[in-house]
GUMI-39797 format. One record per atom (N, C-alpha, C, CB): residue number from 1; residue in one letter; x, y negated, z negated. Coordinates in steps of 0.2 Angstrom, whole numbers, plus 5000, padded with zeros to 4 digits. Atoms other than C-alpha are relative to their C-alpha. Glycine has a CB too. Example, Ala and Ser with C-alpha at 12.3 -4.5 7.8 and 13.67 -1.06 7.14 Angstrom:
! GUMI-39797
{1 A {5004 5006 5000}};
{1 A {5062 5022 4961}};
{1 A {5004 4994 5000}};
{1 A {4995 5000 4994}};
{2 S {4996 5006 5001}};
{2 S {5068 5005 4964}};
{2 S {4996 4995 4997}};
{2 S {5002 4998 5007}};
This chain:
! GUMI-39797
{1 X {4998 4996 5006}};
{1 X {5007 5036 5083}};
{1 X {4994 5005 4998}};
{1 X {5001 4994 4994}};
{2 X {5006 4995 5004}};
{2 X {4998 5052 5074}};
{2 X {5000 4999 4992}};
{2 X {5003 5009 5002}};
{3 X {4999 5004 5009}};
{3 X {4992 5051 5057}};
{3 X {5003 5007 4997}};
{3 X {4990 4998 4995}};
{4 X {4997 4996 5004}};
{4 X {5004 5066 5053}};
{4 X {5002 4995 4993}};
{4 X {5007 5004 5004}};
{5 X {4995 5003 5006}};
{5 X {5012 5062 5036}};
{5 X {5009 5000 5002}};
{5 X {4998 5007 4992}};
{6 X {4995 4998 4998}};
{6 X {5031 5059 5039}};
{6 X {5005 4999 4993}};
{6 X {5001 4996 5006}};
{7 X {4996 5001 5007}};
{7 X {5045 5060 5025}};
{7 X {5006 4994 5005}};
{7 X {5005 5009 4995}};
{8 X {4996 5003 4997}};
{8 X {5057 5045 5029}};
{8 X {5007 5000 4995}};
{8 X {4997 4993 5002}};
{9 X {4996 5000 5006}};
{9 X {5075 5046 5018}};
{9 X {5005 4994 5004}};
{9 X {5004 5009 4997}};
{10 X {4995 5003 4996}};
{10 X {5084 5032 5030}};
{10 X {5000 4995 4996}};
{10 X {5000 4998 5008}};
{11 X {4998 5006 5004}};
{11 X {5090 5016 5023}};
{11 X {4996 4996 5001}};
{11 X {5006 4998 5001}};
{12 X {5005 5004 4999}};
{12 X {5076 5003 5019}};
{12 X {5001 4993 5005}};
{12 X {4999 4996 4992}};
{13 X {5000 5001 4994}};
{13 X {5073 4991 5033}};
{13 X {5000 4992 4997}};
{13 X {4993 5003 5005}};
{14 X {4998 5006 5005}};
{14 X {5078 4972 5031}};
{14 X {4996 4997 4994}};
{14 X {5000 4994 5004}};
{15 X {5003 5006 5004}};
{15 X {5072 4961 5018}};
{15 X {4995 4999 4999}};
{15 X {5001 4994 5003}};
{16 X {5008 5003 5000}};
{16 X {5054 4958 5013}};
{16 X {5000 4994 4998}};
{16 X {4995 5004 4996}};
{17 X {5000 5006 5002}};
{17 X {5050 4941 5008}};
{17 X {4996 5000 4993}};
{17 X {4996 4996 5006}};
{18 X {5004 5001 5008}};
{18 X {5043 4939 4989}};
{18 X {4996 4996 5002}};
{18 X {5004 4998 4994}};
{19 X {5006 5006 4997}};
{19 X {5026 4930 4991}};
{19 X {4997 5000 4990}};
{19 X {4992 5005 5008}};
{20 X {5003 5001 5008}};
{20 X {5019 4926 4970}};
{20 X {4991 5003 5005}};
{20 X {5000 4989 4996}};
{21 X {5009 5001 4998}};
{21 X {4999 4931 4971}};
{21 X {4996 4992 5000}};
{21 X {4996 5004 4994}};
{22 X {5002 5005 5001}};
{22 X {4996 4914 4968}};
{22 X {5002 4997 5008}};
{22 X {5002 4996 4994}};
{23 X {4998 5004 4992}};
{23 X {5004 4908 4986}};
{23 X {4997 5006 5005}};
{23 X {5012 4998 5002}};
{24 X {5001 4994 4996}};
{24 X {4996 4924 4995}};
{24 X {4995 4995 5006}};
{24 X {4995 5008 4994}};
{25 X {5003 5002 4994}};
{25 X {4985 4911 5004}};
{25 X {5006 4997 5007}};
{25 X {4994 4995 4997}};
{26 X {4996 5004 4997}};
{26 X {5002 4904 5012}};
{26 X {5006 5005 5004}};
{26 X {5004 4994 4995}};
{27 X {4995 4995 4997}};
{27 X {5009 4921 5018}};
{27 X {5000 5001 5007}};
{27 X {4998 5006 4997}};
{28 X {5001 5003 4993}};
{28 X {5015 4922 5033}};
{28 X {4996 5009 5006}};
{28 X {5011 4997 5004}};
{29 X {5002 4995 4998}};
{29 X {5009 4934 5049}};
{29 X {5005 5003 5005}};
{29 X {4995 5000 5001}};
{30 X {4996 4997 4994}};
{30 X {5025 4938 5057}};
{30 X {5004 5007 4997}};
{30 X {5005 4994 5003}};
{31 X {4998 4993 5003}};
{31 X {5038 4954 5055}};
{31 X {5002 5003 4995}};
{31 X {5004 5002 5003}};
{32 X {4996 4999 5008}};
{32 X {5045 4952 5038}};
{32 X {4993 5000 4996}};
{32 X {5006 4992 4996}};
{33 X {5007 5000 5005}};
{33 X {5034 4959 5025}};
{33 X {5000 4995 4995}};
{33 X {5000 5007 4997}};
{34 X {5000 5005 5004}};
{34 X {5027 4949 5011}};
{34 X {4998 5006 4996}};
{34 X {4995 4992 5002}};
{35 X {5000 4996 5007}};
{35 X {5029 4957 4993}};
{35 X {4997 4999 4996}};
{35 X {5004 5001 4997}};
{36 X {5005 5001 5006}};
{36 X {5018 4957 4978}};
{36 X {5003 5004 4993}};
{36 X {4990 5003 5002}};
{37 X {4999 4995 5003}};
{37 X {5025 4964 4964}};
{37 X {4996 5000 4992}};
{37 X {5009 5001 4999}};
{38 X {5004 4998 5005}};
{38 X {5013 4973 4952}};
{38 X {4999 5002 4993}};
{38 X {4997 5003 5001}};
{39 X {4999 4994 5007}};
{39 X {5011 4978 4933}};
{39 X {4999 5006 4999}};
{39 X {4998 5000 4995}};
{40 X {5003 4994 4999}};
{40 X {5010 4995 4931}};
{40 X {4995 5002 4997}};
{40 X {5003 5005 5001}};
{41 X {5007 5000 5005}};
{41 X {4993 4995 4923}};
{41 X {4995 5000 5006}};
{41 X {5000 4991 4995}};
{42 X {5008 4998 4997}};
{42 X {4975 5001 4929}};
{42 X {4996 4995 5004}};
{42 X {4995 5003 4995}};
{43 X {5003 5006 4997}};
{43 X {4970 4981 4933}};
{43 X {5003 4998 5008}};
{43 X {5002 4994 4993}};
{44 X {4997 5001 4997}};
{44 X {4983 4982 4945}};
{44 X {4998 5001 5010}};
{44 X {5003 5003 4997}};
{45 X {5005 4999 4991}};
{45 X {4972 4990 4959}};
{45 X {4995 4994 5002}};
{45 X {4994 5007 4999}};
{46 X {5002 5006 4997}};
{46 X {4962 4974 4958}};
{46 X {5002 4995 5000}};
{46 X {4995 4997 4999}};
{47 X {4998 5004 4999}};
{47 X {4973 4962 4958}};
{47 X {5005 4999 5008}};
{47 X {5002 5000 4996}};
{48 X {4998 5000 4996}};
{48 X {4979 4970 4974}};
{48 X {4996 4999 5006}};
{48 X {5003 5005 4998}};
{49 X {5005 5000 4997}};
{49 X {4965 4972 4982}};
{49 X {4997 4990 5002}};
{49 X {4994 5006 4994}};
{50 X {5002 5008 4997}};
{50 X {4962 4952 4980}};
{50 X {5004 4998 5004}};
{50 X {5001 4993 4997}};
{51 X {4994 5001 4996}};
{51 X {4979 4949 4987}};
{51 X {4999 5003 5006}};
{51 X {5006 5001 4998}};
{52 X {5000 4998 4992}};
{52 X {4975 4958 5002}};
{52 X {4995 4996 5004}};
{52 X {4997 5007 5001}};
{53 X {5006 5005 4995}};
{53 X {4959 4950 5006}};
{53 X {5001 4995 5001}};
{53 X {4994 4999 4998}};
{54 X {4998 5008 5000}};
{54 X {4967 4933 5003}};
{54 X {5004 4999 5007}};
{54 X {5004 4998 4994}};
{55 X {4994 5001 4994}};
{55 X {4981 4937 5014}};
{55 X {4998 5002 5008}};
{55 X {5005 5007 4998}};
{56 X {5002 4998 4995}};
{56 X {4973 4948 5028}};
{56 X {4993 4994 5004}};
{56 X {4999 5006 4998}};
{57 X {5005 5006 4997}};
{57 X {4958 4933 5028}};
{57 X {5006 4994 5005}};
{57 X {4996 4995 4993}};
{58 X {4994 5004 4998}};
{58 X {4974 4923 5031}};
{58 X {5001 4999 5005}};
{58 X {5004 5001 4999}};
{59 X {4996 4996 4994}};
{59 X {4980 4931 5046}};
{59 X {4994 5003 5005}};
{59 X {5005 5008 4997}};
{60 X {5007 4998 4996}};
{60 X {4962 4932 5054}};
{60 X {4999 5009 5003}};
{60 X {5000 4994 5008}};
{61 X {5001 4994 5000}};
{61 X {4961 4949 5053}};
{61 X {4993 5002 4998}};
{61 X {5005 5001 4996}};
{62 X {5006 5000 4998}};
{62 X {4944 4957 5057}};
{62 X {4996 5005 4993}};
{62 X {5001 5002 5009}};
{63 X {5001 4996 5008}};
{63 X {4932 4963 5041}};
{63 X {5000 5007 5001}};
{63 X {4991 4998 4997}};
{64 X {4999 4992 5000}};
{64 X {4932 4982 5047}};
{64 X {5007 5002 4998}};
{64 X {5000 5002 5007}};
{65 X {4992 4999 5001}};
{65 X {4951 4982 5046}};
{65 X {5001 4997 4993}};
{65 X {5006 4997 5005}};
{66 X {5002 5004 5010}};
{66 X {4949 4970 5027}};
{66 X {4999 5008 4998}};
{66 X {4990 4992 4999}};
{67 X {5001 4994 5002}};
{67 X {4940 4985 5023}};
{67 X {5001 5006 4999}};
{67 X {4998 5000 5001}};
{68 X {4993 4992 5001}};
{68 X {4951 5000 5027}};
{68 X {5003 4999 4998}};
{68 X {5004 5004 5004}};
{69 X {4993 5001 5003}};
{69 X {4965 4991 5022}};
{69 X {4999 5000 4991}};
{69 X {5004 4992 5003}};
{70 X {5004 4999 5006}};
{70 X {4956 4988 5005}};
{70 X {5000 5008 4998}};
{70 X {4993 4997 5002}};
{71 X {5001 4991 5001}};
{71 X {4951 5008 5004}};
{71 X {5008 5003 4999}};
{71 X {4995 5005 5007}};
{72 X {4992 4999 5002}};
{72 X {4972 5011 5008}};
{72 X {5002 4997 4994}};
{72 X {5006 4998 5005}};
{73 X {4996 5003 5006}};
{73 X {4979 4998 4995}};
{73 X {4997 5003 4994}};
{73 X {4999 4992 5000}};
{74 X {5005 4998 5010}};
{74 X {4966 5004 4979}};
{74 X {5005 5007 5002}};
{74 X {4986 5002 4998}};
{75 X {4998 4992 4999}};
{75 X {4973 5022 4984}};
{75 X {5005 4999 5000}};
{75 X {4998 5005 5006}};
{76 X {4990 4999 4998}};
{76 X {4992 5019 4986}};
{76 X {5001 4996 4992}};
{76 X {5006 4993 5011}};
{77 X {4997 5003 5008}};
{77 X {4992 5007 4969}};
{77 X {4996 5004 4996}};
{77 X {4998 4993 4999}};
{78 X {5004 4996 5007}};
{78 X {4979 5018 4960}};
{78 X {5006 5007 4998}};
{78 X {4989 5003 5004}};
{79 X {4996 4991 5000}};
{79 X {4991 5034 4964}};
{79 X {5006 4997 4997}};
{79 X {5002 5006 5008}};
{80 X {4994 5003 5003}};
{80 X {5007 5022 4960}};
{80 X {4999 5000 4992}};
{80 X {5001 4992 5003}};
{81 X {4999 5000 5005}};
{81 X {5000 5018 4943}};
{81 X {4997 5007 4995}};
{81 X {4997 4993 4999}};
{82 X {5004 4991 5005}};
{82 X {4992 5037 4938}};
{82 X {5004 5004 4999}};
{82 X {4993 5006 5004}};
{83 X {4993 4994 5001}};
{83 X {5009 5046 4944}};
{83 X {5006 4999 5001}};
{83 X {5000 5005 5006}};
{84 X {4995 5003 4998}};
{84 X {5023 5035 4946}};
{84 X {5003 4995 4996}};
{84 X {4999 4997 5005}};
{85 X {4997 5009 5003}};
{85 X {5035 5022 4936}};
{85 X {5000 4995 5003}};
{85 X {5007 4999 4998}};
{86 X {4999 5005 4998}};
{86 X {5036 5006 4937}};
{86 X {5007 4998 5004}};
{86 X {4998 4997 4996}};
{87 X {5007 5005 4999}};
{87 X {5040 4995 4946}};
{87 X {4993 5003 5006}};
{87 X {5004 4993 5005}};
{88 X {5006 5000 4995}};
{88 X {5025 4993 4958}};
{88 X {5001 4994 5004}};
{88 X {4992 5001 4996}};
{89 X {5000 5005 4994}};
{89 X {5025 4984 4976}};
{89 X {4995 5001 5003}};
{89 X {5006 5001 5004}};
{90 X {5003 5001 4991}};
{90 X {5014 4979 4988}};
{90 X {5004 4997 5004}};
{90 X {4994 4996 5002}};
{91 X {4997 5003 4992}};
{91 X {5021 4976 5006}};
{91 X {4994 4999 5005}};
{91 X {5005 5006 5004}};
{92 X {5005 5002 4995}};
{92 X {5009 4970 5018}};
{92 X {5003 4998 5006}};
{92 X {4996 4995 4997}};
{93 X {4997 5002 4995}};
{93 X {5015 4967 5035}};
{93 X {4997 5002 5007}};
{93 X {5007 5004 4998}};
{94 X {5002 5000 4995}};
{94 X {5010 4963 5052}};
{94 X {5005 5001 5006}};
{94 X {4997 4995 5000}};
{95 X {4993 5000 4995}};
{95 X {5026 4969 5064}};
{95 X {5001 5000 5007}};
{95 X {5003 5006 4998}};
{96 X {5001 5000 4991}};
{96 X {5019 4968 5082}};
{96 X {4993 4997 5002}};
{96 X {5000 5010 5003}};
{97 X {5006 5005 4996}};
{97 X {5007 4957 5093}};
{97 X {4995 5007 5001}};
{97 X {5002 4995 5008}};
{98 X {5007 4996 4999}};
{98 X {4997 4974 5093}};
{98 X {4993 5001 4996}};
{98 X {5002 5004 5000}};
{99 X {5008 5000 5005}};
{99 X {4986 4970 5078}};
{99 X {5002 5002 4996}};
{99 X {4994 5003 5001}};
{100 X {4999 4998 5008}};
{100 X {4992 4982 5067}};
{100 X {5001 5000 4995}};
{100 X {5000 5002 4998}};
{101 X {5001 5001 5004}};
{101 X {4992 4983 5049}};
{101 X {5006 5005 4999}};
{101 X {4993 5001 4998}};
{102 X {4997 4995 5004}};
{102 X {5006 4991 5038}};
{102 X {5001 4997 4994}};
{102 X {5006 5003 5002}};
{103 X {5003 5001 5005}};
{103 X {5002 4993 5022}};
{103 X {5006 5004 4995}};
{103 X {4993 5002 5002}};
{104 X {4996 4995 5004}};
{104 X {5015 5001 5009}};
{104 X {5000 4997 4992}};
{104 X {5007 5000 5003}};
{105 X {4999 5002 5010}};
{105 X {5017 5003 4989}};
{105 X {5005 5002 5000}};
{105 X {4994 5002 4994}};
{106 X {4991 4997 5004}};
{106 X {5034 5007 4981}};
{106 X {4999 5000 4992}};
{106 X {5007 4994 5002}};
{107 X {5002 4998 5009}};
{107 X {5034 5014 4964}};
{107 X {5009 5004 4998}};
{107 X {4991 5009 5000}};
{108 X {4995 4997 5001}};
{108 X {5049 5020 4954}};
{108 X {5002 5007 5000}};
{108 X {5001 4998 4996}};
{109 X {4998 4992 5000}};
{109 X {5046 5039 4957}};
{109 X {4996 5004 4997}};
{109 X {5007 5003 4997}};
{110 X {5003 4997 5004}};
{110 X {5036 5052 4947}};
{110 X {5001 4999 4996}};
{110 X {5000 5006 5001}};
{111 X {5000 5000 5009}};
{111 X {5032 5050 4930}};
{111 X {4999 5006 4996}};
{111 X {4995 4996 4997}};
{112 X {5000 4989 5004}};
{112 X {5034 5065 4919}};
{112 X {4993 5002 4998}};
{112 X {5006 5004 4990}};
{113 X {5007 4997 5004}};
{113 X {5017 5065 4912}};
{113 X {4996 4994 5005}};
{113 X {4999 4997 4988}};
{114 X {5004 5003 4998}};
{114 X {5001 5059 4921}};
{114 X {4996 4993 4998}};
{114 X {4998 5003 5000}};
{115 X {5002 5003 5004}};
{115 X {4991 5044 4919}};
{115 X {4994 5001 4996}};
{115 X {4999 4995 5003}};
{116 X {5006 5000 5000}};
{116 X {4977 5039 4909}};
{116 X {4993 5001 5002}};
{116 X {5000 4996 5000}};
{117 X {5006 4996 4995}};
{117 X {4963 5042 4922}};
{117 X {4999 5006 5001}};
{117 X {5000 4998 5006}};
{118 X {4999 4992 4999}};
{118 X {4969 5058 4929}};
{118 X {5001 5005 4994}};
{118 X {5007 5001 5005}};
{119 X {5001 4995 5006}};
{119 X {4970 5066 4913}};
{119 X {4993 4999 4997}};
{119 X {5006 4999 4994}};
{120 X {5007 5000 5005}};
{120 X {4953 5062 4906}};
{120 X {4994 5001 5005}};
{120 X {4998 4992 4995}};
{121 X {5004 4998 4996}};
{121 X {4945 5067 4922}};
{121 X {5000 5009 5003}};
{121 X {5003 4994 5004}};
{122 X {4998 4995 4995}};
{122 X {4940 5084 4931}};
{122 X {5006 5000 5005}};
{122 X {4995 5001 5003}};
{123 X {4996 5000 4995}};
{123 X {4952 5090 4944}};
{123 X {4996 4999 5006}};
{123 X {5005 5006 5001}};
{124 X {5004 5005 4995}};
{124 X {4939 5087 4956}};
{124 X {4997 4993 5002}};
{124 X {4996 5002 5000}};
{125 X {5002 5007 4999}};
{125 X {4936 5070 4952}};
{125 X {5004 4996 5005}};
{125 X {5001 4997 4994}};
{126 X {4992 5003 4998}};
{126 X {4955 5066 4960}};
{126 X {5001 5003 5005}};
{126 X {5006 5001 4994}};
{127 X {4997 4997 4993}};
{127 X {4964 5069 4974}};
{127 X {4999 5002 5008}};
{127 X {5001 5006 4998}};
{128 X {5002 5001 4991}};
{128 X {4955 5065 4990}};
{128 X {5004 4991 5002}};
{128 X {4989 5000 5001}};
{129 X {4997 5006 4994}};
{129 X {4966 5048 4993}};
{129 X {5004 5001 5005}};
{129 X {5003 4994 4996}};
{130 X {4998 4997 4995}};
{130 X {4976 5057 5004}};
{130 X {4998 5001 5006}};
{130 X {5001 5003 4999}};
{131 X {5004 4998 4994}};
{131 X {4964 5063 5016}};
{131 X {4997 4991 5001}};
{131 X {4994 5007 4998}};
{132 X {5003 5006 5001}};
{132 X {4955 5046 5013}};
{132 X {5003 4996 5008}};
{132 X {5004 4996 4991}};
{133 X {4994 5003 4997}};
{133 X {4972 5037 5021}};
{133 X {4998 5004 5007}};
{133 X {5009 5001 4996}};
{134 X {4998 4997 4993}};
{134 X {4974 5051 5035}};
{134 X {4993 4998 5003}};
{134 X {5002 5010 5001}};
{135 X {5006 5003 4995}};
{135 X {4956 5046 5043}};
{135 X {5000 4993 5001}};
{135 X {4993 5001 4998}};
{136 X {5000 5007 4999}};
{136 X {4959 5027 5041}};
{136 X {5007 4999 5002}};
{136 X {4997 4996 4994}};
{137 X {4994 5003 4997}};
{137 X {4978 5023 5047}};
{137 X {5000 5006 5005}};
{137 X {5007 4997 4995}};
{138 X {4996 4996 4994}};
{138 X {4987 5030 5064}};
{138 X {5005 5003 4999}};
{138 X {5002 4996 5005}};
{139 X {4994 4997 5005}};
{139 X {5001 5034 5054}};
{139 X {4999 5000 4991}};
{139 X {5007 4996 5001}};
{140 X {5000 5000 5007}};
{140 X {5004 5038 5035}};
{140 X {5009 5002 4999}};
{140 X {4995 5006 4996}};
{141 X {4996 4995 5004}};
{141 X {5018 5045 5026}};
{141 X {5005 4996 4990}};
{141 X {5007 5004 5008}};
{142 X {4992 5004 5007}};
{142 X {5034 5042 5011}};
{142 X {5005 5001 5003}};
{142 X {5001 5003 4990}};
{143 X {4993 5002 4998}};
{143 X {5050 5035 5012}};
{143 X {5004 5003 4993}};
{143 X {5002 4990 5001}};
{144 X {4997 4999 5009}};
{144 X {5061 5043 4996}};
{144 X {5007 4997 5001}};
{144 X {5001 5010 4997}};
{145 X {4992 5003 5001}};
{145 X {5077 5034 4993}};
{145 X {5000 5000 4992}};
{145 X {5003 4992 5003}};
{146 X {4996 4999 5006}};
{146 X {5088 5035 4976}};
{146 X {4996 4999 4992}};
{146 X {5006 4994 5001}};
{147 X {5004 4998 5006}};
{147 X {5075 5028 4964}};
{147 X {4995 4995 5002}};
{147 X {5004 4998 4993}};
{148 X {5009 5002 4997}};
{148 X {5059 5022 4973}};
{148 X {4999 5006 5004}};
{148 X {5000 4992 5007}};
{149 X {5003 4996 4996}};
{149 X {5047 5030 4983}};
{149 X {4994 4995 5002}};
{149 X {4999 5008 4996}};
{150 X {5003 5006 4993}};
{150 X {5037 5019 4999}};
{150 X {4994 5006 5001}};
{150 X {5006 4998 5009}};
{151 X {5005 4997 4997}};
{151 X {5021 5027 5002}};
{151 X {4996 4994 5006}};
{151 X {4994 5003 4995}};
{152 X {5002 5008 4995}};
{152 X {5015 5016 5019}};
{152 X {4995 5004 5004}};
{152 X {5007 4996 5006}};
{153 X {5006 4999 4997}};
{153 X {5000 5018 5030}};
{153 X {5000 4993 5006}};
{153 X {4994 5001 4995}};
{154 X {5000 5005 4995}};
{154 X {4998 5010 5047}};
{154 X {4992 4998 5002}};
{154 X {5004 5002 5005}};
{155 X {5009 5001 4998}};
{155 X {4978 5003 5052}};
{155 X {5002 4997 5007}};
{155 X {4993 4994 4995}};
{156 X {4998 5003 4994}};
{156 X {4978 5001 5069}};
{156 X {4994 4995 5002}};
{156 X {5001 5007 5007}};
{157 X {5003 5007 5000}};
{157 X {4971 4984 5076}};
{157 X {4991 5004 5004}};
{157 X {5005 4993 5007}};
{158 X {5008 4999 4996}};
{158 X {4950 4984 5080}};
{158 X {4999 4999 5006}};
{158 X {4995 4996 4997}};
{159 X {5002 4998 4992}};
{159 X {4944 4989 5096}};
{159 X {4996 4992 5002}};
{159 X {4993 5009 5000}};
């Protein structure tokens, strides 16, 4: 895979499994993703960020990849809750015995006005989680269907 960005508009892919943050240590590591769904509030990026680590400790997943995946997830939920309605998803998902990571947030679309942060900040403060993503996953991009929008990232498995 290239880390182009790709626009995907095809029809969402089976079923994800709902997982509570509280059972995140009982998630599983096989092809169905496990879901989190978030408030759309600014706390949200650390409650996402636990659930990853809980999960991906779970699934013996190695601390270099914890730690990229970490740096993707704050960045896909932080942009979910700065430019996006609710709802807010994590997907977390291990889909092939090759190790790697896919990692997606789903948000209800653009929000007409910005958040909180991004408006009380310079425009230089913002706007590098994009590049961020393309140096750490093998792929990136968004899925747009009717009234979501999937931003996903893939980390490929440690050398």
């Amino acid at each position: 895979m290239d880390a182009s960005t790709d626009i995907e508009t095809a029809a969402s892919p089976a079923a994800p499994t709902f997982v509570p943050p509280q059972s995140a240590t009982h998630a599983r590591a096989d092809s169905r993703p496990c879901v989190w769904k978030l408030p759309h509030h600014p706390a949200s990026a650390g409650t996402a960020r636990r659930v990853t680590t809980t999960v991906l400790d779970g699934w013996d997943v190695d601390g270099e990849t914890i730690d990229q995946a970490l740096l993707v997830v704050s960045e896909l939920v932080t942009n979910a809750i700065e430019h996006a309605l609710p709802p807010v998803a994590l997907h977390l998902q291990r889909p092939g015995n090759d190790g790697a990571l896919r990692i997606e947030v789903g948000d209800g679309g653009p929000a007409d006005n910005e958040g909180t942060w991004t408006t009380s900040c310079a425009p230089e403060e913002h706007g590098r989680g994009v590049s961020i993503i393309a140096l750490l996953a093998s792929a990136h991009g968004t899925r747009i269907l009717a009234h979501t929008v999937t931003y996903w990232a893939v980390l490929p498995a440690a050398a």
